[in-house]
N, C-alpha and C positions, 0 to 999 in steps of 0.2 A: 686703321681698324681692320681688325681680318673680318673674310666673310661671312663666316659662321660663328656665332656665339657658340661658345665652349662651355659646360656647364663649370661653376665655379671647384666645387666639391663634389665626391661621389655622392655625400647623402642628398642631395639635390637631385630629384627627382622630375626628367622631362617627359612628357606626354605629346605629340603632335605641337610642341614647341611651345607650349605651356608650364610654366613653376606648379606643382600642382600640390605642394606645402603653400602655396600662396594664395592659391583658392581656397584651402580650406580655413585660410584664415580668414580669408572673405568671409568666407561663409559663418563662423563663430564670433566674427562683429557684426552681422548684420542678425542675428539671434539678440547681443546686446543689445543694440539700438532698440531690438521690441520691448524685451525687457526692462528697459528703461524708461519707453514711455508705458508701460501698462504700469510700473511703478511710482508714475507720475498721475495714475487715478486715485489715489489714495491721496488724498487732504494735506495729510503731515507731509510727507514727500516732496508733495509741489511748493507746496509753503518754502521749504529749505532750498530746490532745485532754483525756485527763482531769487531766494536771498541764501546764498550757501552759509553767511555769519549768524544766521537766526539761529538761537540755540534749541536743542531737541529733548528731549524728556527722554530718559536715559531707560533704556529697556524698551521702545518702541520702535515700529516699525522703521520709522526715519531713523532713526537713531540708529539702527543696525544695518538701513544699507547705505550711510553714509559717515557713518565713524569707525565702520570696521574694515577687515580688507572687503567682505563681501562686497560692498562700492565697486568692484573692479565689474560685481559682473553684470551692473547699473548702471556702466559709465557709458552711454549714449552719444554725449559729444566729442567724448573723447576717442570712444572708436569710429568716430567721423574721421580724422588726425591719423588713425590707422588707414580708412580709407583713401585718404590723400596721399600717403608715402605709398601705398601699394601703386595706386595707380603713377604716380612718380615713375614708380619702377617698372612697372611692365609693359606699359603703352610706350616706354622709349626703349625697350629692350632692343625692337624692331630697326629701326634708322640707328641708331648706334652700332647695330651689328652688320647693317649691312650697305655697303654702301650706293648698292642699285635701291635705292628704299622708294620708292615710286610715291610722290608727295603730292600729284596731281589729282591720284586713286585714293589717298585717304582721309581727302576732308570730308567729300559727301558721304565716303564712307563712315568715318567717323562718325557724320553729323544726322544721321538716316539711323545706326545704331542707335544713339543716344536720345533721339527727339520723340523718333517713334512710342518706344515703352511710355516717357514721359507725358506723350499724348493721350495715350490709352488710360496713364492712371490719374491725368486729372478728368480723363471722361470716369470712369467708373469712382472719383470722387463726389462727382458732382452728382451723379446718379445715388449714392448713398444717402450725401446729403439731404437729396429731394425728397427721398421716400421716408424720411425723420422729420419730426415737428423738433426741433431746436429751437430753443428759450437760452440764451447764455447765460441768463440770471438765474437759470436751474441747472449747467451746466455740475454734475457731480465736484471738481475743484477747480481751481483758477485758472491751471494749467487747460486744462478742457475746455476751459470756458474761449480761451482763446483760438479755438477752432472748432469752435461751434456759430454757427450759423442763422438767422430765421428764416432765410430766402438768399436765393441764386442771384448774384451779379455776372451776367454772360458774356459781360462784355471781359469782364475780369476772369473768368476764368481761360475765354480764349488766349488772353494774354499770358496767361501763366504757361500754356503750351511753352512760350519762347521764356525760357528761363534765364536769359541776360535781363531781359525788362520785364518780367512778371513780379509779382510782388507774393506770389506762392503762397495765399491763404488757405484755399482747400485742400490741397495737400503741403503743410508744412516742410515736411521733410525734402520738399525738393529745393531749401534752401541751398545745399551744398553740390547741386547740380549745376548753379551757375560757377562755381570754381571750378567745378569737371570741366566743363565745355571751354570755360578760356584755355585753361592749360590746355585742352586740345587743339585748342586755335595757334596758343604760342610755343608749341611742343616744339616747332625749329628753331626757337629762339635756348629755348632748355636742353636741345640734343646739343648746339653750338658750344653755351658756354659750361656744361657738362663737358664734352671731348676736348676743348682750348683748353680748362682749369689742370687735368693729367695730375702730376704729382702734385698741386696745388690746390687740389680739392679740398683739402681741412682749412682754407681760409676760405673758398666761396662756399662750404656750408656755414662759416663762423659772417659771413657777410649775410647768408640766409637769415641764421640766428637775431641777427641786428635786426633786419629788417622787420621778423614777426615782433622784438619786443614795440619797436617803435610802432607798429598799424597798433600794437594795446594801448602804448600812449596816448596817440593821434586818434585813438577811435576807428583808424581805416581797415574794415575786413580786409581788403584786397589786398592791403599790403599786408596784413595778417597769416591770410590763408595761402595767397600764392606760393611764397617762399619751400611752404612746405612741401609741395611738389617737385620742387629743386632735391631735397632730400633723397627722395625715389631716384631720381634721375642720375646724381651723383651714383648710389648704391647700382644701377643700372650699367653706368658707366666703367665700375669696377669688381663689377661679380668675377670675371674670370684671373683677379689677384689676390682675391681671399687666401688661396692658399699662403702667399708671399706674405702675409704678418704673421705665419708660424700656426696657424688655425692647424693647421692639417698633420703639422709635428708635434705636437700638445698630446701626451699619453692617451690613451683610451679612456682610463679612471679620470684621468684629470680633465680631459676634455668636455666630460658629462660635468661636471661638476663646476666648469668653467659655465657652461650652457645654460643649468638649472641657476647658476647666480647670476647670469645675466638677463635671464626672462624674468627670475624675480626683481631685478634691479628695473626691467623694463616696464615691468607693473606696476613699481614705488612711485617712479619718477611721472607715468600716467596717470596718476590718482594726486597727484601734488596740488590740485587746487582744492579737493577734502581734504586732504590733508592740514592743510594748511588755513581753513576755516578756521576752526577755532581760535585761530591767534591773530587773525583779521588778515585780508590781503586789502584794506581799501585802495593804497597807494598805489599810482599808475607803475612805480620801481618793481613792486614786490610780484604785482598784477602779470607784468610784463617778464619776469623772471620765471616766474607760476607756467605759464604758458608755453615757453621755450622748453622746461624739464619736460612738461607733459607731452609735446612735439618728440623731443629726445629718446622717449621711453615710447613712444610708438613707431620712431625710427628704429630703435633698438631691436624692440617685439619681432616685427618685420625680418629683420637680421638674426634673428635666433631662427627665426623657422625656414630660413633660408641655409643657415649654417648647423643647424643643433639636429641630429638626428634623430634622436627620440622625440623632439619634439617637432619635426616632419614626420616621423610616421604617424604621429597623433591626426596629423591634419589629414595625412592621406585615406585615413582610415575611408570606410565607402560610405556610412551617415556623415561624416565631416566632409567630404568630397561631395556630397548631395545636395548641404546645404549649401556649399559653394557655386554649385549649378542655380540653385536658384534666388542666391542673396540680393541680387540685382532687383528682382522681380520683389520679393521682402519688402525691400527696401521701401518702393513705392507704393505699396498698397494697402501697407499694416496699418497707416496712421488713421484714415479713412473708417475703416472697420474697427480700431481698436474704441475709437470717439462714438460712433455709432452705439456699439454694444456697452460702454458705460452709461451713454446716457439711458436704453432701454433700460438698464437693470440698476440706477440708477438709486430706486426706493431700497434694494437690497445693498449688503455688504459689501464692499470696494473689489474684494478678492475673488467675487464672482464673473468681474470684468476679465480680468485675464486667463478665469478657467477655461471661460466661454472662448473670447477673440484668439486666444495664441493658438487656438487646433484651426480655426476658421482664418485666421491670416496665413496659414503656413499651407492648407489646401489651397487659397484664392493665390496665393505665389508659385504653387506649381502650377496651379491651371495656367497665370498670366506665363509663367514661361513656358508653357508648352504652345499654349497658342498665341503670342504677342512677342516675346523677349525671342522666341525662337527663330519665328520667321521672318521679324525685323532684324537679326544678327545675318537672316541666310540673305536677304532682299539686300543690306548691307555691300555685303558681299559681288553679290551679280552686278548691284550698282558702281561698285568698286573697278570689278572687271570691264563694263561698258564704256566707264570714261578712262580707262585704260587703253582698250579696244579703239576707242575714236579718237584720241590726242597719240596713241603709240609709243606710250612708255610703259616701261618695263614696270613687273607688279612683282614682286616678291611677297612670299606668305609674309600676312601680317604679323600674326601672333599675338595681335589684339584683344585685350579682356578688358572689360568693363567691372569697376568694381563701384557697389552702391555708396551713396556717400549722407 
């Protein structure tokens, strides 16, 4: 592997060693995610969200954001599946590309990044909580209800800090923080067999593939979720041969057009499990099949905004590049405040939850990153450099992003 990663394509745009179409797609899944659960205060919604085969009364609110494409822009766990391939790919850009990749410096670094914010937002979970009288039996809908509270377990919440063995009740959404951090534990075991696999990559994604259907069969996340970050890694491993499948020879007219059908193709394939309600998925085959398209089409997305250049300029824009500065911080604080202010306004119309929470989740995200996500990224860092500094191994820029999940 050479030293320097090459950027694949010219419309790929590097920043300080940053994809910076990639954060902006951060940034417009982690908008969904909000979306989706303030979409989940509304009765009918949750009703569906937790049984997707329940059928919807045709002209209502459910029924329009999950039988038509609009779903795409409510699909919450499915832009989790995006957050898994991104970080796939970025967090091994690094050691892939370089071969002095200093792996002494980047666990606590790693692990200082990621635990910090997470600390801070089940502290100011817990702090919202408190200062709310919470009845779950008056939670606004079901969905709510399960993260709604009457009283603090302290002992549980300190646990939730460590998100391998937390059971992440006050803030939900950091279910998918415990796959961030393995992947960052087995990240050499992913740069390995990412660089071993070489032209052989379409069967250790097609092994990936196998492996999420069967964690649907078996029930197992971990062999569910894992895999998917193989996906990133792969894509990592081969950015700078994009050219070499003819991408970059493909007309101008036809290339856009090549692009635009395969973002929409990456959308279809992501929304496969609405889609595919109404005809029933019970069967662990169908279930399991369901899943891998919807994995597929979030690999895909990824790979469009990586390769599609009008739709990298869209991410680069400077509100989409904004929101990618502070998706991270979104991520962990929205769910908290969104539960909050439905249950305050609770006696009034559902649609008053998200007029209110979505201006107030997106100030409490800047603030958390200006003063939390910030200076745990910079503390990161220096901590990086000191066990550098005292073991005497070489550090090369990370190039490390954290993507919310």
């Amino acid at each position: 592997m050479s030293d320097t990663l090459q950027p694949p394509l010219p419309v790929v745009q590097r920043e300080g060693g940053r994809l910076r179409g990639l954060d902006g797609l951060r940034g417009i899944a982690a908008v969904i995610v909000l979306l989706h659960h303030c979409a989940l205060m509304n009765a009918g919604v949750s009703d569906v969200y937790l049984d997707p085969s329940l059928p919807v009364a045709p002209g209502s609110f459910a029924a329009i954001i999950t039988r038509t494409p609009l779903q795409l822009f409510f699909s919450g766990q499915e832009a989790v599946l995006i957050f898994f391939v991104l970080s796939g790919l970025v967090v091994a850009i690094p050691p892939l590309a370089r071969s002095d990749f200093d792996w002494t410096a980047y666990y606590p670094r790693r692990i200082v990044r990621l635990l910090l914010p997470v600390a801070a937002s089940v502290l100011l979970a817990v702090i919202v909580i408190s200062t709310s009288l919470h009845d779950p039996s008056a939670a606004p809908t079901t969905w709510a209800a399960a993260s709604t509270f009457p009283a603090i377990d302290w002992h549980e919440a300190v646990r939730d800090v460590d998100v391998l063995i937390g059971t992440t009740p006050y803030n939900n959404a950091l279910w998918s923080l415990r796959f961030e951090l393995l992947f960052s534990i087995l990240l050499p075991v992913y740069v390995v067999v990412a660089a071993v696999a070489g032209r052989w990559w379409w069967a250790v994604a097609c092994g990936a593939a196998f492996a999420m259907a069967l964690g649907v069969v078996v029930g197992d996340p971990f062999l569910l979720y894992l895999p998917i970050f193989l996906l990133g890694t792969l894509m990592a491993a081969h950015l700078s041969r994009l050219p070499a499948l003819g991408v970059g020879r493909i007309p101008g007219r036809w290339r856009g057009v090549l692009g635009a059908v395969a973002l929409i193709l990456g959308g279809v394939l992501l929304e496969a499990r609405w889609e595919s309600a109404p005809f029933g998925t019970g069967s662990h085959a169908v279930a399991s099949v369901v899943q891998v398209l919807e994995v597929l089409g979030a690999a895909l997305i990824v790979l469009v905004a990586v390769a599609w250049a009008p739709f990298a300029r869209f991410l680069e824009l400077r509100f989409v590049q904004w929101l990618g500065r502070i998706s991270f911080s979104l991520y962990l604080v929205h769910l908290p405040i969104l539960i909050a202010v439905g249950w305050f306004l609770r006696a009034i119309p559902w649609y008053w939850t998200p007029v209110v929470a979505i201006p107030l989740a997106v100030l409490a995200a800047a603030l958390f990153a200006r003063f939390v996500e910030g200076p745990s990224h910079r503390l990161s860092q220096r901590v990086g450099r000191a066990v550098t500094r005292r073991w005497g191994a070489r550090s090369p820029t990370s190039g490390e992003t954290i993507g919310p999940s």
